[in-house]
C-alpha positions in Angstrom: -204.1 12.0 -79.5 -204.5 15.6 -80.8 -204.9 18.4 -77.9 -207.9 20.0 -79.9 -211.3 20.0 -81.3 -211.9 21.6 -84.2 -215.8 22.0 -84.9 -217.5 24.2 -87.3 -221.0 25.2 -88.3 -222.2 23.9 -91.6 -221.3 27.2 -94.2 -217.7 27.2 -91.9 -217.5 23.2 -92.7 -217.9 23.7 -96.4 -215.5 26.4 -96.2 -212.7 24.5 -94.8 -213.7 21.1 -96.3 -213.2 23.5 -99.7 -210.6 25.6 -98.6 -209.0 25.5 -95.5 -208.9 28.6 -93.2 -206.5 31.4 -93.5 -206.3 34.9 -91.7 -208.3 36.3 -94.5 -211.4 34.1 -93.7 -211.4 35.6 -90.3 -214.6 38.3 -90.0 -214.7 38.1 -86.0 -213.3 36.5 -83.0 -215.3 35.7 -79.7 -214.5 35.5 -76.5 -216.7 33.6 -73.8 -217.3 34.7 -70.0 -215.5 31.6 -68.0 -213.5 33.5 -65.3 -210.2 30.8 -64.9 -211.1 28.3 -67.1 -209.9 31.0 -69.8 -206.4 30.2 -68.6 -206.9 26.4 -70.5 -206.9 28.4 -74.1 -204.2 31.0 -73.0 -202.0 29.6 -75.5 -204.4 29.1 -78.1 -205.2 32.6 -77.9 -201.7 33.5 -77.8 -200.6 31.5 -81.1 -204.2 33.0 -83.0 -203.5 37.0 -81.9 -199.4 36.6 -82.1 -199.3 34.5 -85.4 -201.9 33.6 -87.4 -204.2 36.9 -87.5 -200.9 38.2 -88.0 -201.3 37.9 -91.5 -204.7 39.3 -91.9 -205.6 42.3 -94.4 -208.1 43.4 -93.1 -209.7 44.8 -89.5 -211.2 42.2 -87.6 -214.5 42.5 -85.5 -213.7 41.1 -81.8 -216.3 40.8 -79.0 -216.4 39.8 -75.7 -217.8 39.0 -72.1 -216.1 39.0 -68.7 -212.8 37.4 -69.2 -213.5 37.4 -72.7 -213.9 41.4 -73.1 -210.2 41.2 -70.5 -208.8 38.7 -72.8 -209.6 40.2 -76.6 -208.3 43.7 -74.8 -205.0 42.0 -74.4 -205.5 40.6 -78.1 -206.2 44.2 -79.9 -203.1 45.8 -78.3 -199.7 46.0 -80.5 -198.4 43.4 -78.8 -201.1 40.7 -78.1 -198.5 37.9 -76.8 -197.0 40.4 -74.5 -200.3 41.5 -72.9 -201.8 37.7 -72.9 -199.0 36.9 -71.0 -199.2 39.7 -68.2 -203.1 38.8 -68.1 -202.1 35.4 -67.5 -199.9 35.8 -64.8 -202.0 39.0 -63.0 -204.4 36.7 -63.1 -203.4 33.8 -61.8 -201.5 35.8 -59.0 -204.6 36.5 -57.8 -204.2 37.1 -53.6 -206.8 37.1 -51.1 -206.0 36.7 -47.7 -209.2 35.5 -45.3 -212.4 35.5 -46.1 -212.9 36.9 -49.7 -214.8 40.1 -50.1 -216.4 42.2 -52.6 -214.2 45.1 -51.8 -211.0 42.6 -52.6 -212.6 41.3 -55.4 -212.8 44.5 -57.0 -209.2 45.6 -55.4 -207.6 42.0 -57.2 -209.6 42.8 -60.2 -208.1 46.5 -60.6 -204.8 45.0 -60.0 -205.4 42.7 -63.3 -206.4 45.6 -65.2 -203.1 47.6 -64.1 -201.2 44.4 -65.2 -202.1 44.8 -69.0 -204.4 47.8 -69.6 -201.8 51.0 -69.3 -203.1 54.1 -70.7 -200.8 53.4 -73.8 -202.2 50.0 -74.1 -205.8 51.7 -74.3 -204.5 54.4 -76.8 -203.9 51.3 -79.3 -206.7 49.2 -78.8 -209.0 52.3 -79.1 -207.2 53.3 -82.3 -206.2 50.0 -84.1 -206.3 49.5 -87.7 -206.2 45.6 -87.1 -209.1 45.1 -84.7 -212.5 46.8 -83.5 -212.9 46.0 -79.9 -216.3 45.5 -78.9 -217.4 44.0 -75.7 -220.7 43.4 -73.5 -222.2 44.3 -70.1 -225.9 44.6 -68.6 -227.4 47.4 -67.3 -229.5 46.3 -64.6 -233.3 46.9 -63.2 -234.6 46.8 -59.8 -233.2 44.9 -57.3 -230.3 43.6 -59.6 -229.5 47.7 -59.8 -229.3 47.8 -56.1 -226.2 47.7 -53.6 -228.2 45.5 -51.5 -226.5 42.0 -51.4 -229.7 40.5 -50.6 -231.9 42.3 -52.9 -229.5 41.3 -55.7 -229.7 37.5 -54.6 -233.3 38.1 -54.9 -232.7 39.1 -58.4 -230.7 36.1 -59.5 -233.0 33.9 -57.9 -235.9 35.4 -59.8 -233.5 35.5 -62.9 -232.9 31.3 -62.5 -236.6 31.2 -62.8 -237.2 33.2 -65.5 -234.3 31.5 -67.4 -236.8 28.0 -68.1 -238.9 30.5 -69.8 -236.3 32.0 -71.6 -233.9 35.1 -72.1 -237.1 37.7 -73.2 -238.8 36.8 -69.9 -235.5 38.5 -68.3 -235.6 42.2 -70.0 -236.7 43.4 -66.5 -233.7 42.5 -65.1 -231.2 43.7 -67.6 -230.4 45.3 -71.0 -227.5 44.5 -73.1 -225.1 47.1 -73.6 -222.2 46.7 -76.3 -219.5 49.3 -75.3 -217.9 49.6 -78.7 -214.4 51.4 -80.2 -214.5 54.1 -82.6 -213.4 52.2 -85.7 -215.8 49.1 -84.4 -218.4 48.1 -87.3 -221.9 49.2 -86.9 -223.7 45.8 -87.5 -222.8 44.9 -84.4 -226.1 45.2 -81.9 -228.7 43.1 -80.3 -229.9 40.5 -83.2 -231.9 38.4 -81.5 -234.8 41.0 -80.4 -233.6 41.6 -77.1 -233.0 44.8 -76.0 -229.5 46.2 -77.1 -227.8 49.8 -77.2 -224.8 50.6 -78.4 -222.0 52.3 -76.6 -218.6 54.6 -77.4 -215.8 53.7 -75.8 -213.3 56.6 -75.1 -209.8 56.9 -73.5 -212.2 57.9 -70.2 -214.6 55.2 -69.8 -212.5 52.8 -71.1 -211.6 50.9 -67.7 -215.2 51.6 -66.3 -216.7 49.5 -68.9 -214.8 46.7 -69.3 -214.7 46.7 -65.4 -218.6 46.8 -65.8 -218.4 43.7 -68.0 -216.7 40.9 -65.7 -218.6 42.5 -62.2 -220.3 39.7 -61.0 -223.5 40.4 -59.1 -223.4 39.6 -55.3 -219.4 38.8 -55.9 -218.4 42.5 -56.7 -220.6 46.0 -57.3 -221.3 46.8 -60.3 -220.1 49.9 -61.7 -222.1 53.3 -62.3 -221.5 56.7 -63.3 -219.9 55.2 -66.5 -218.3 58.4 -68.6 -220.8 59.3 -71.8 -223.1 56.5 -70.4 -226.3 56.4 -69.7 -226.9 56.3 -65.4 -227.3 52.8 -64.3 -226.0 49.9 -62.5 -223.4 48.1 -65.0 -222.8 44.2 -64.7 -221.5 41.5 -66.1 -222.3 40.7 -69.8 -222.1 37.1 -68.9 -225.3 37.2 -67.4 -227.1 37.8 -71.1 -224.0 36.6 -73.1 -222.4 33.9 -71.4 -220.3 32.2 -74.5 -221.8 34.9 -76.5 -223.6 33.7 -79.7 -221.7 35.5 -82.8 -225.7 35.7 -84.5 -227.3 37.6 -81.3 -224.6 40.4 -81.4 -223.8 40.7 -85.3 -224.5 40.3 -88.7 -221.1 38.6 -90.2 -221.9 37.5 -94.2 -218.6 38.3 -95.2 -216.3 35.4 -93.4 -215.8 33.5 -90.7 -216.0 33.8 -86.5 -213.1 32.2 -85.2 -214.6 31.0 -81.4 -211.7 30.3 -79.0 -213.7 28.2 -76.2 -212.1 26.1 -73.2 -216.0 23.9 -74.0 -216.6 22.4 -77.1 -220.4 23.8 -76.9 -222.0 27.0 -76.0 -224.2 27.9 -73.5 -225.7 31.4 -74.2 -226.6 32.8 -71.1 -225.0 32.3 -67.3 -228.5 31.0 -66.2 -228.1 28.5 -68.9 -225.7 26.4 -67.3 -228.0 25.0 -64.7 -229.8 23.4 -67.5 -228.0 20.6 -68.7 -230.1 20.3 -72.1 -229.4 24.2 -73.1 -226.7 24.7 -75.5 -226.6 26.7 -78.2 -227.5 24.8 -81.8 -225.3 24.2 -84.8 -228.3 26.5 -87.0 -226.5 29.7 -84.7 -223.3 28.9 -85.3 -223.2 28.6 -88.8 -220.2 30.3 -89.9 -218.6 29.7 -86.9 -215.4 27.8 -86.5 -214.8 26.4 -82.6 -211.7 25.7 -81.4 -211.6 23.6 -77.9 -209.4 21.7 -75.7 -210.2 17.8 -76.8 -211.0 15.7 -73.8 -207.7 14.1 -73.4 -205.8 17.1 -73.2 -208.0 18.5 -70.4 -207.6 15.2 -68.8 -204.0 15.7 -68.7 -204.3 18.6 -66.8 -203.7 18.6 -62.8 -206.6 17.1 -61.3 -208.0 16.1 -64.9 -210.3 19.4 -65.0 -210.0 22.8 -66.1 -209.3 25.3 -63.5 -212.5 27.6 -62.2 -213.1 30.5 -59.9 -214.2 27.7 -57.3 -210.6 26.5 -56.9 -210.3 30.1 -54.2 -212.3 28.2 -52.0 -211.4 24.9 -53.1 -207.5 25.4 -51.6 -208.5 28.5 -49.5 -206.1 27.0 -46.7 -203.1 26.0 -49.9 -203.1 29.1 -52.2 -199.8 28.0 -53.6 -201.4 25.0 -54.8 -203.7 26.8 -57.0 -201.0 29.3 -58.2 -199.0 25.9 -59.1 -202.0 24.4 -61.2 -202.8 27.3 -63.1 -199.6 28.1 -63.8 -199.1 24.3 -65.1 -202.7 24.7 -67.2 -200.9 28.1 -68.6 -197.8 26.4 -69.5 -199.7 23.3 -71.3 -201.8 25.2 -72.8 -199.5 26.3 -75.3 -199.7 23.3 -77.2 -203.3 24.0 -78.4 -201.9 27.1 -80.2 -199.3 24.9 -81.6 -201.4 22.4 -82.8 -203.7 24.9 -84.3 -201.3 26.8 -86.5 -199.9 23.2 -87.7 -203.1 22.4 -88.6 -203.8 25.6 -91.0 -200.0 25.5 -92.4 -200.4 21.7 -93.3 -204.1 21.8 -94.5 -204.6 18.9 -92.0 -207.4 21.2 -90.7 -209.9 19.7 -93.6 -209.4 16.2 -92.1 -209.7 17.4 -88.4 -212.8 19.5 -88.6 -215.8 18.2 -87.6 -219.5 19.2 -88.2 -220.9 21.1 -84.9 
């Protein structure tokens, strides 16, 4: 049985149905908030930044949330296998001893960041001729702003409520913020009438920001004083974009998104995934091509499920039990990159994709 889904969105279907899918048909590439179920797609990632946008003539758009913006960071760099890999394992090395804290988080965090993201590895992604990095925060209102634990549980609470209503009943929480490189297009903003403002990035606020965009609210802080930012509380994207939609955030007419995802759906915002019945609709994704783990590969993994940030507390008393799954799920994962590029060499894609 094949390790991956491949779904697309009906102008995407056409496309391959017609075509295939090559480097070239590549606009943009999305990465989804997801914390350690992004190790189940490490490998797909790896084979799609290493190999087959490889090829690509022109720059490609990328955008992310959370462990998406960490991810597509390691993917714009010179040598995206290479910094995958040290995300990966930074990652999973993960080490907290006791109770875990917000000052740890943020400690283990900064340690992930220091595993891939040198100063030289910044220098490329900020100047690359192959990508234009791009990736999302919040900047947050009342009590969400505040250092107050309690006040910002208050907030999410408040948020959960708001979210049966509807993201535009949450604008007096948060903002979107797209921290954007210097050679990242211009059409890429808020497109779905929430409000959206655009960002530099810069050799100096680089780490701030994409620190800003995977700190979870009552988890870690949030990060202020961002350099050539407006002052404000920063969060974590995923709040607004959880599996960022590629029509909210841009206006791609000229190719294809290519949407790594450890789901076969998307659920827009983090509030979203209370709601069982909320996922994102094929007439959003419509150029977009989703590529998943099928159903019996993440059934082969240990404990038939894909890892999550849960699994701390889950073997809190057997850390080397979680390092020893997630290193499996990193390991296995490889075979969804290899089935992917077998699938665009052959052509066999056109027979495997399916409508979304």
């Amino acid at each position: 049985m094949s390790a991956i889904k491949i779904l697309a969105g009906h102008k995407a279907y056409r496309h391959i149905q017609q075509n295939g899918l090559s480097a070239n048909d590549i606009a943009a590439v999305f990465g989804a908030s997801g914390a350690a179920k992004w190790l189940t797609i490490y490998g797909l990632d790896r084979a799609v930044f290493d190999r087959f946008l490889a090829t690509a003539s022109h720059p490609i758009d990328l955008f992310g949330t959370s462990v998406g913006a960490f991810k597509l960071a390691a993917c714009a760099q010179d040598n995206p296998g290479d910094a995958l890999l040290a995300l990966a394992n930074a990652y999973i090395g993960q080490d907290y001893v006791g109770k875990e804290t917000s000052e740890q988080v943020v400690i283990e965090t900064k340690k992930i960041l220091d595993a891939f993201l040198s100063p030289q590895a910044v220098s490329e992604i900020l100047t690359s001729s192959r990508f234009n990095y791009q990736c999302g925060a919040v900047l947050t209102q009342a009590n969400l702003a505040s250092p107050s634990l309690t006040r910002q549980k208050l907030a999410m609470v408040k948020g959960f409520g708001q979210s049966l209503l509807g993201k535009q009943w949450q604008q007096n929480l948060f903002e979107r913020v797209i921290f954007h490189a210097p050679q990242a297009a211009h059409s890429f903003d808020g497109y779905d009438g929430y409000p959206t403002q655009r960002l530099p990035l810069s050799t100096t606020n680089f780490r701030q920001a994409i620190l800003s965009s995977g700190s979870i609210p009552v988890v870690m802080p949030g990060v202020d004083a961002i350099t050539d930012a407006p002052a404000g509380m920063y969060r974590d994207g995923g709040l607004l974009d959880y599996h960022a939609v590629p029509s909210n955030v841009s206006k791609i007419d000229h190719g294809l998104v290519l949407y790594p995802h450890f789901y076969s759906y998307l659920k827009e915002g983090w509030f979203d995934k209370f709601w069982p019945w909320r996922r994102v609709s094929a007439a959003q994704l419509d150029n977009t091509v989703l590529i998943a783990p099928s159903e019996s590969f993440v059934a082969s993994l240990p404990g038939g499920r894909i890892p999550e940030r849960q699994d701390f507390y889950r073997f809190r008393h057997d850390d080397n039990e979680r390092v020893r799954r997630w290193t499996q799920v990193r390991d296995q994962s490889l075979v969804l990159g290899e089935e992917f590029l077998a699938a665009v060499q052959t052509g066999d894609i056109a027979r495997l994709v399916q409508p979304i």
